[in-house]
C-alpha positions in Angstrom: 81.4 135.7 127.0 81.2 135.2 123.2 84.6 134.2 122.0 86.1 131.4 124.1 89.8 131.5 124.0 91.2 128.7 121.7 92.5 125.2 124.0 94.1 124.4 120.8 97.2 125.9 119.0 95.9 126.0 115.0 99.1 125.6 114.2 99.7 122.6 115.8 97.3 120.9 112.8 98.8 122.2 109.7 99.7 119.4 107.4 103.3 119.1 106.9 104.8 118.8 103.6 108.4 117.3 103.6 111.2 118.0 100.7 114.3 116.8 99.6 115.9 118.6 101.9 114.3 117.8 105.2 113.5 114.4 104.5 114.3 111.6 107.0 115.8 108.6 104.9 116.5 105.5 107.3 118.4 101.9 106.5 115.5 98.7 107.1 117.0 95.1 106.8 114.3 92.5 106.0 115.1 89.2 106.0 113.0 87.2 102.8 113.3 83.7 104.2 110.1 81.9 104.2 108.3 84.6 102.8 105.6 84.9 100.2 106.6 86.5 97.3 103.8 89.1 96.5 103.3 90.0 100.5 106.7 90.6 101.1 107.2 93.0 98.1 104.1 95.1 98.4 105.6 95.9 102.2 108.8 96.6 101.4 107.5 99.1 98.3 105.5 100.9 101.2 108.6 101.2 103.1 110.8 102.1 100.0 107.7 104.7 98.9 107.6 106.0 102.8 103.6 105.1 102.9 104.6 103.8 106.9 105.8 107.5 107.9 103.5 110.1 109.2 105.3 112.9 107.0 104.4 111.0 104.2 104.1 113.0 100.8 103.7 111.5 97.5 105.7 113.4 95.3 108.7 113.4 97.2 111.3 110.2 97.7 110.7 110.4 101.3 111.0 106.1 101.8 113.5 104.6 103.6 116.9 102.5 101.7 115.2 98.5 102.2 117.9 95.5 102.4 116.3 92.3 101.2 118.6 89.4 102.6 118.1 85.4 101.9 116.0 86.1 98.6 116.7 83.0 97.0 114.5 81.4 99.8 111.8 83.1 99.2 108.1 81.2 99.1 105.6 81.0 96.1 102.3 79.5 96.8 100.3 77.0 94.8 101.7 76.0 91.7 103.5 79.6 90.6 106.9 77.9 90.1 106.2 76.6 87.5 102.8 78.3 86.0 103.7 81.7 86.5 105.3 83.3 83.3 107.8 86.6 83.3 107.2 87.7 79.6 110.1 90.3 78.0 110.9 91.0 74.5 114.0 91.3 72.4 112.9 94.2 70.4 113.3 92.1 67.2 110.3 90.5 65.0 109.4 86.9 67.3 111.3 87.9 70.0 108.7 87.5 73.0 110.6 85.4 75.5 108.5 83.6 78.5 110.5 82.2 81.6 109.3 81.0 84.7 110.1 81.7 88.3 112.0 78.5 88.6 114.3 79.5 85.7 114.7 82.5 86.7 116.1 81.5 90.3 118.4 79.1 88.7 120.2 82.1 86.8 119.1 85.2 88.5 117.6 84.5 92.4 117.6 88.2 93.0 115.1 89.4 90.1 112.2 87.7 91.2 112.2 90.2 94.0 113.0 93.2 92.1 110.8 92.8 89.5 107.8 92.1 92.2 108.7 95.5 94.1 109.2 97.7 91.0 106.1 96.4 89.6 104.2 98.1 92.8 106.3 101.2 92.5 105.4 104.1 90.8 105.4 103.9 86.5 107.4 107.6 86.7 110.2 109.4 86.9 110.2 109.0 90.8 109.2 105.0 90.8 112.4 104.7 88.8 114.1 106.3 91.5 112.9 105.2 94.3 113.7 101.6 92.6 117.6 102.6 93.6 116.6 102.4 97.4 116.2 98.7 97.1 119.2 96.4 97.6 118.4 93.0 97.3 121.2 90.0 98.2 121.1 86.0 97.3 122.4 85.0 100.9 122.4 86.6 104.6 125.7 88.7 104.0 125.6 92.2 102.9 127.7 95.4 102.3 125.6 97.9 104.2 126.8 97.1 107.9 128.3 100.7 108.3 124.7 101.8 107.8 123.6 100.2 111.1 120.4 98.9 109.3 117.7 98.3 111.8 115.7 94.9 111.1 112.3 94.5 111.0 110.6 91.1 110.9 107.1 91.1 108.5 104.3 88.8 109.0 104.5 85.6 107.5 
């Protein structure tokens, strides 16, 4: 016998490609408390990019919508409280302004957060969207309960 019958279906191996369409977006709830800063952000840009999906495709917003609750406790290490600079500009001639974490959770608790996930997003059109899928909130209450988030503890 020279041809053995397949055991496989070929088909069953094609790669998948998902769309806009047939994409499966879900709700995640992640709780920041006690957290460290830059581990907790690079996970929850995975989940907002959909890298922790099989149908995975890179092009497409095929992430999940991520709730961030508690994110004015989240943890820095070492000394980044007060070393670590966020530098922005005015737009104007000497308008560089530096601030540091600690300032910043004073006045805004939730942009330390954002600013740490959008910086591991995508520097396109689709980064910027994807960016939407992230809702981040100061304390443990938030306005997505009719979304039946499911919640998922990270590693701390």
């Amino acid at each position: 016998m020279l041809f053995k019958e397949k055991l496989v279906d070929h088909i069953s191996y094609k790669t998948k490609s998902v769309n806009r369409e047939n994409v499966q977006k879900e709700w995640i709830l992640v709780d920041a408390e006690k957290q460290a800063l830059g581990r907790l952000a690079s996970q929850v840009a995975a989940m907002i990019r959909g890298k922790h999906k099989p149908s995975f495709t890179p092009h497409v917003d095929c992430g999940d919508n991520v709730i961030v609750i508690n994110a004015d406790k989240i943890h820095l290490t070492g000394k980044k409280y007060n070393k670590k600079r966020y530098i922005s500009h005015t737009g104007y001639p000497g308008g560089q302004r530096t601030v540091t974490p600690r300032q910043l959770k004073e006045r805004f608790p939730l942009r330390i957060i954002e600013h740490a996930v959008k910086g591991m997003l995508p520097k396109n059109r689709l980064g910027r969207k994807l960016f939407h899928n992230l809702f981040v909130y100061a304390g443990p209450e938030h306005e997505h309960a009719a979304q039946k988030p499911k919640n998922i503890t990270l590693k701390a």
